[in-house]
N, C-alpha and C positions, 0 to 999 in steps of 0.2 A: 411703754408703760400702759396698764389698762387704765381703765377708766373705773372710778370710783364705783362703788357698788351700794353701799348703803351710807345712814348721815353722819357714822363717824368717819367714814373714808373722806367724804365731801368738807367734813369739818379739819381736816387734818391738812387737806389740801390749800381750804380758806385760809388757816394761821400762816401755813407759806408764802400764801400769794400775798397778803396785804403789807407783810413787809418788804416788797418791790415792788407796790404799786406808782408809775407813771402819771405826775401829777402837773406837767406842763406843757405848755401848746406846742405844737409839730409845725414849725413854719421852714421853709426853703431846709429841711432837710437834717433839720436841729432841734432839740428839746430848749425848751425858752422862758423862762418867766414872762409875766406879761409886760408891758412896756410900764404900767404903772406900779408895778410891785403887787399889786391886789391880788384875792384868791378868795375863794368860796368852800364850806364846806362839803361836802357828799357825804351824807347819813347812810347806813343801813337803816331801813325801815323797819326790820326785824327784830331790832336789837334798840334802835338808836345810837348805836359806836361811831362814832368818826371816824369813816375809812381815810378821808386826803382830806387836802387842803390846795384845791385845782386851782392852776393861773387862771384867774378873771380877766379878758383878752375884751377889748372896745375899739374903739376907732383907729386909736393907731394902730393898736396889732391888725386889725384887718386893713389899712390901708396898706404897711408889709406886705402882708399875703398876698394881697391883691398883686403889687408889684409886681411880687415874685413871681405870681401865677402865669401874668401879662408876660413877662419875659420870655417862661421857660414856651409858653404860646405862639408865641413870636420867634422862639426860636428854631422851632420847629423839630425840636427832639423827641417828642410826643407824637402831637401834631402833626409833624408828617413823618413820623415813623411806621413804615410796612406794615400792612397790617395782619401780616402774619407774625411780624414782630411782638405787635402789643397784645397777638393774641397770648404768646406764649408767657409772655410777664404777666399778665393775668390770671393766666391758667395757675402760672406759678403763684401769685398769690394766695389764691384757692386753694389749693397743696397745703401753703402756709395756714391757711383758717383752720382745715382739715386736721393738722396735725396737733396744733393749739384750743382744739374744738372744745375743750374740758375746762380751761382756763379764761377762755375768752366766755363761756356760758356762765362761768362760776363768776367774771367779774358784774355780769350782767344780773345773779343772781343777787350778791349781793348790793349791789349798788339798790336797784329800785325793787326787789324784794318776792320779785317772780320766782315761782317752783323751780328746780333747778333742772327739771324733766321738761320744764315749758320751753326753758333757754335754749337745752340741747338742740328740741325742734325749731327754734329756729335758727342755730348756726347752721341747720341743716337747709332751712330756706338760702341762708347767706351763702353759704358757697355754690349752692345749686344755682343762686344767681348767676355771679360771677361765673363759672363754668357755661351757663349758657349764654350770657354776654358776649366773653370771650370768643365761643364758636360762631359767634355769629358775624363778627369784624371781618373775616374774609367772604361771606357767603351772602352776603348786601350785595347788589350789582348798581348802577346807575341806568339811565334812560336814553335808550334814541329816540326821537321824534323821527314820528312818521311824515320824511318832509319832502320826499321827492328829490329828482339829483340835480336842482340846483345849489340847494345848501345839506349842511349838516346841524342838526341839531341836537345837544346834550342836555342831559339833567345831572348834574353836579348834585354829590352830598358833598356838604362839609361842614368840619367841625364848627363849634359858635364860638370860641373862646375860654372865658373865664365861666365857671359853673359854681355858683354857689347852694350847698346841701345844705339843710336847716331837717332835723331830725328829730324826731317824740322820744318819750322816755321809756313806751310801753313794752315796744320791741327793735332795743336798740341797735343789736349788731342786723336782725333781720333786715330792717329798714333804711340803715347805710347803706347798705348791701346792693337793695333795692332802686335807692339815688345813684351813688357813686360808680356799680358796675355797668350800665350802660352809657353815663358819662363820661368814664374814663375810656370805655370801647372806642366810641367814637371819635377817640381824641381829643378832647377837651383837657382845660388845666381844672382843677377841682376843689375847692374849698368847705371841709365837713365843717359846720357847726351843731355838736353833738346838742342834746338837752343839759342842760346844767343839774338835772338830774340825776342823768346817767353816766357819763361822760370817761368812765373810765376801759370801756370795751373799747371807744374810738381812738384813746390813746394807746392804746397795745395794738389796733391793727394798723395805726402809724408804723410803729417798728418794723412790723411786718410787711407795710408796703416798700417801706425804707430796703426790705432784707430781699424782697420779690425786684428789684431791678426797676421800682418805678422811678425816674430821673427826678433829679432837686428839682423844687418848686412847681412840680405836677401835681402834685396831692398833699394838701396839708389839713392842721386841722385847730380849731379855734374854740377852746372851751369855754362858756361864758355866758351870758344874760340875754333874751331875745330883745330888749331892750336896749341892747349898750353895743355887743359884738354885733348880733342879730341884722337889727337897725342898721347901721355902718355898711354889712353888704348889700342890704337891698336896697337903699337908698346910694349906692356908690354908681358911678356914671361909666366904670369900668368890668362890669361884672355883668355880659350879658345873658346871664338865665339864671332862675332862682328857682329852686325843688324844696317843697315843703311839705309836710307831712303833721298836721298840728289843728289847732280848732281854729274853726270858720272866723271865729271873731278877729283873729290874729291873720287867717289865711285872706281875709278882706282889708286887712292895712298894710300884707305886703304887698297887693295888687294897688296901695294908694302909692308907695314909695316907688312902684316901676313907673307910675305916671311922673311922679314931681321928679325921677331922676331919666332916664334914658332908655324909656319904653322896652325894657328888657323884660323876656319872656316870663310868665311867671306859672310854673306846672303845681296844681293844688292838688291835694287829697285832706282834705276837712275831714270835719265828724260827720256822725250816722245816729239817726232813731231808727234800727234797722227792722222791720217788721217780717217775721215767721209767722208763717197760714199755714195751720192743720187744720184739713178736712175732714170727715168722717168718713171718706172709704179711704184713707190711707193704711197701707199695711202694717201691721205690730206696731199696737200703740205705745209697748213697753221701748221699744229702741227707738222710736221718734222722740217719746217723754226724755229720754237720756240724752238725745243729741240736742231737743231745746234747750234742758237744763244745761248741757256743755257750752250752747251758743251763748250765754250770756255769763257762766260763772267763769269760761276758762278764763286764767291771765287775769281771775279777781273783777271781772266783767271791765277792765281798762284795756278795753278792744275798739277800735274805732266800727268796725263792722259787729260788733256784739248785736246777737238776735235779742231785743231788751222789749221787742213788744212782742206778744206773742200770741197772735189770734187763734180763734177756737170756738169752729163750730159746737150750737151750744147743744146740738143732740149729745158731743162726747165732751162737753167742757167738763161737768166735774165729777166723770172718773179719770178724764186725759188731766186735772190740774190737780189731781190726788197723785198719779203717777208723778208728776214735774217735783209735786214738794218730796217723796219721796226718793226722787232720783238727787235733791239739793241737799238732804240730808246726807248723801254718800261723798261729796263734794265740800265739804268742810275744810277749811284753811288750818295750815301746819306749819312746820318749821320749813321755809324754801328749801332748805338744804337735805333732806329728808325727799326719797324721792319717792317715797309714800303719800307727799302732798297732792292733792290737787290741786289749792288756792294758794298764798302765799298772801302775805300783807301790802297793804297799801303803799303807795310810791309815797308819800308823807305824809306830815299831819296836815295841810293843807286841805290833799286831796282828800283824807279819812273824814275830817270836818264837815267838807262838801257832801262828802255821799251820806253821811250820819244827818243832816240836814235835810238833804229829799225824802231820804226813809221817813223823819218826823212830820215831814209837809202832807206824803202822803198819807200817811195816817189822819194829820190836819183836815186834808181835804174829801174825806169818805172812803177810800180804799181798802177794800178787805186785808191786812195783812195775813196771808197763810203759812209762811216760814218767816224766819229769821227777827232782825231787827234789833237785838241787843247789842251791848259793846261786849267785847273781848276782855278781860282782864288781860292784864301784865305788859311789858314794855313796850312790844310792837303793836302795828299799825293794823288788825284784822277784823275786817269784817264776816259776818258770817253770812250764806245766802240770804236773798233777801226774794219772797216771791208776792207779789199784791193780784190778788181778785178784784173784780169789778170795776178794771178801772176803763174810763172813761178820755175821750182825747181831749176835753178842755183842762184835767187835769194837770198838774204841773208833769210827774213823773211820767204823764204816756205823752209827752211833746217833746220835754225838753231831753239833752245827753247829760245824763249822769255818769257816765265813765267808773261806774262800779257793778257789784254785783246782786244790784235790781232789778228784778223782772216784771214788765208790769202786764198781766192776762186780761185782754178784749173777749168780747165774744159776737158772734155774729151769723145769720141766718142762710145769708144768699152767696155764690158766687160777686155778685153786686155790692154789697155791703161790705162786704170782705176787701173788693176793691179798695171803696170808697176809703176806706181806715186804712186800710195800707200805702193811698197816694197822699192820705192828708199827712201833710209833713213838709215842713223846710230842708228836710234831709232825701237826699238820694244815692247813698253807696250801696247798699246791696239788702235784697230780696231771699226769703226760705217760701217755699211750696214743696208743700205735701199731699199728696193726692195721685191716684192709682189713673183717673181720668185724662187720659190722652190728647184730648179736645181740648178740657178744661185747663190743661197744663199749660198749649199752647197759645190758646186765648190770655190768659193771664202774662204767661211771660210778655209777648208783647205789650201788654197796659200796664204793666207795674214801671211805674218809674223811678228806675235803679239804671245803677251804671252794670250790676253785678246779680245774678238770678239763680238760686241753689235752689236745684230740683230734689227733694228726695234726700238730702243731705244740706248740710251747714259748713259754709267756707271751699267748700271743693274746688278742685284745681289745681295747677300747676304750672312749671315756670312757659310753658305756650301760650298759658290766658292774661291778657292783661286785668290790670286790679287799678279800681277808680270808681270815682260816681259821678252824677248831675244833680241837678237843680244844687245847692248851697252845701254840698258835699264836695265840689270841687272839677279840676275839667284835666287832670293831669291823669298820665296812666302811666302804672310800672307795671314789671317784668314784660316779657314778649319782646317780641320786635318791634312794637308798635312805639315802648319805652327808647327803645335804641335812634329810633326817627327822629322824637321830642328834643334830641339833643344835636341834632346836625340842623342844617340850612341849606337850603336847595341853589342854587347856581345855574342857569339857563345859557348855556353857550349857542350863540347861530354863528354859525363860519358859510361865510357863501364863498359857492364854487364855481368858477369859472369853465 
């Protein structure tokens, strides 16, 4: 079948799908109500329709999982199956995404209300994971120590156990993708806990894992409250690693629950105040202005890396921030399913509330507004770009994450200065530099304190780079090999020889 082409095809595809949407937890290898009966709704944010009515899963349901997970662990069917073996179950998963690539986008679309051009790109991250996952399970070697011939010495990888995934709403199949396929690589048992936002892309690629040969109780998945299901794995005494992908405030009380329960690993990826530096001798200022204004609107600026501060030498600031509001004008929010969109709506009224808040703070607080700012009429959740001049870092909007589609424009003098504004911050995922200057390029990349540094471009990369940040951005890193490491444990064997 092809793929939808414009938003009555995509619309026509939607009334199909939502009456077979998959609305309960994936445990040992079975669809389940949750142990209390409970269930939650999933809004379209586009509409406001009630897609489901999802099993609400908490402690018991995860102490199940767990078990299960323990067993099939234990049992070593995963675990120590060849790993040529699990290469190809995965592969075959892949396959699986690949061929579902249309439906699993469209559930993502509607659920939290993303373009449905945005989804596709990143089912294409997700499989691309998984396929380089997968290739990489045989092509890991282990260590000999250099020990001379009395003994022998090895370096053991091996699996950790129980892995629990804990997942954002923003990009949801990308970001399982991200946790789950180097997890599962390495042999681990796996437990997703989608966003209770999203939650219905993670129950169709249950099926699918189900349909790919992954064994009972390897991979399951727990739809529910980060409070209730959440809580329960990371504070379980069974469950040694825990992958999160979510805001710092939360990413810092699941690092309290590995202490109070059993010092289990705990890999973070928090938020971002991400700062983009355009210089004056950067090349063509029109396609810099269009990839700033994309660093922050795409995905409705609920990007964890969104370029949302955005410095600027002030010799080109305002004809470079004439360009920006003119390039946010082209970027205006639609119907997600329309793949004419750029934006799409807000993941709910929660979230809309929040970002309609700082837009008013800023204004509150001196900020030039030069686009956007109003509400949308009609059902859904959309905001339109939103771009502020002069703003300042005591500010609320140039410090704090707003997780929409606010931009807030610095300006400044030096090399120095530029620095100074772009390290100040509790956040460090990633870095934009623009600038034609070879020296200066290198000089700064190393002083920017980012886990992540786009030259010349915004978001660049591929599934070879790992993706992560420092200071209060977090200390975990996906895709790469480096992700595939995070979830094994080293083993030190000395045998002496006689």
């Amino acid at each position: 079948m092809s793929r939808p082409q414009t938003l009555n095809d995509w619309q026509a595809l939607a009334a199909r799908l939502t009456t077979t949407l998959n609305d309960r937890a994936f445990i040992n290898d079975e669809f389940v109500a949750a142990v209390s009966g409970e269930t939650f709704e999933t809004i379209n944010p586009a509409t406001g329709e009630v897609l489901a009515h999802v099993a609400s899963c908490d402690k018991a349901d995860a102490e199940i999982a767990i078990r299960h997970a323990r067993a099939a662990f234990k049992s070593g069917v995963w675990s120590r199956m060849p790993p040529g073996e699990r290469k190809r179950v995965l592969l075959k998963l892949a396959d699986l995404l690949e061929a579902n690539q249309d439906e699993l986008a469209l559930l993502d679309t509607l659920d939290m209300g993303k373009p449905v051009t945005s989804a596709l790109d990143d089912m294409a991250g997700a499989i691309g994971s998984l396929r380089h996952q997968a290739e990489s399970i045989d092509k890991l070697y282990g260590e000999v120590a250099p020990t001379g011939q009395h003994a022998l010495g090895m370096v053991l990888r091996e699996p950790l156990g129980v892995v629990a995934s804990i997942v954002p709403w923003n990009f949801p199949m990308m970001m399982t993708a991200w946790k789950i396929a180097p997890a599962l690589a390495a042999g681990n048992s796996v437990i997703l806990k989608p966003s209770e936002k999203s939650p219905l892309s993670a129950l169709r690629l249950a099926e699918l894992a189900r349909e790919a040969g992954i064994p009972q109780g390897v991979f399951q998945v727990l739809p529910g409250f980060g409070h209730t299901v959440g809580r329960a794995l990371a504070l379980s005494m069974e469950v040694e690693c825990l992958a999160f992908t979510g805001s710092t405030a939360v990413g810092k009380q699941l690092m309290q629950y590995a202490g109070q329960s059993n010092l289990k690993r705990v890999y973070l990826e928090c938020g971002g105040k991400s700062p983009n530096i355009v210089f004056a001798d950067c090349a063509n200022l029109d396609r810099v202005a269009e990839s700033a204004a994309a660093a922050i609107f795409y995905n409705q600026g609920e990007v964890c890396i969104a370029g949302s501060r955005l410095l600027v030498e002030h010799s080109i600031r305002e004809v470079f921030v004439e360009k920006v509001v003119a390039a946010a004008e082209r970027m205006q929010p639609g119907n997600p399913l329309d793949p004419k969109s750029f934006m799409g709506a807000m993941v709910d009224k929660a979230q809309y509330e929040r970002v309609m808040g700082y837009i008013r703070q800023g204004v509150e607080e001196g900020a030039a507004l030069r686009a956007g700012g109003e509400e949308v009429a009609g059902p859904g959740l959309f905001i339109r770009p939103v771009v502020f001049d002069g703003v300042v870092p005591t500010m609320t909007i140039g410090c704090e994450e707003i997780f929409g589609p606010v931009l807030s424009v610095f300006g400044f003098e030096t090399e120095e200065e530029a620095l100074v504004l772009a390290n100040d911050s509790d956040f460090g995922l990633a870095a934009g530099l623009w600038s034609q200057d070879i020296d200066r390029i290198m000089r700064m990349t190393h002083q920017l304190e980012s886990g992540q540094v786009f030259v010349n471009n915004w978001a660049g990369g591929d599934q070879t780079m790992p993706f992560g940040g420092v200071k209060q951005s977090g200390n975990g890193r996906d895709k790469s090999h480096h992700s595939l490491a995070e979830y094994t444990q080293l083993k030190s064997v000395w045998i002496s020889l006689s």
